[in-house]
N, C-alpha and C positions, 0 to 999 in steps of 0.2 A: 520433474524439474530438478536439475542439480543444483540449481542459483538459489540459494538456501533465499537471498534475498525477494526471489522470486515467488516460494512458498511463503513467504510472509505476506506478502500483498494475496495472494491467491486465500489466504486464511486473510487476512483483512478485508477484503471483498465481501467475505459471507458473513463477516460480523456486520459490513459498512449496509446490509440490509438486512439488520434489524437495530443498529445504533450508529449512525452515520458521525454523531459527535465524537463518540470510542473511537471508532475505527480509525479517523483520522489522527486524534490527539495519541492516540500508539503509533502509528505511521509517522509523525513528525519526530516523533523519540529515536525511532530506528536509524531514519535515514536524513543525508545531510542535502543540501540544496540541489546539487549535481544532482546526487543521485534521487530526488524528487523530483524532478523536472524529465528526467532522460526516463524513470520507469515506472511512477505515479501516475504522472498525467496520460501516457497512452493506453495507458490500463482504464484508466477514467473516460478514452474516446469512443473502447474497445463496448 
């Protein structure tokens, strides 16, 4: 994955199963609404 953005969530995934509280409250630090919406949530449907 070159979307550095993209290895963040892919490393948050694997912390979000086993500290779903972490994972998110680092994820909200990272990234700004747009970009929670557009690559959070289908990660989240996935």
């Amino acid at each position: 994955m070159n979307n550095p953005i993209l290895c963040v969530f892919a490393s948050l995934r694997e912390i979000n199963n086993h500290d779903g509280k972490n994972a998110t409250f680092i994820d909200f630090r990272l990234v700004d609404k747009e970009m929670l919406y557009n690559k959070y949530v289908p990660l989240l449907m996935m």
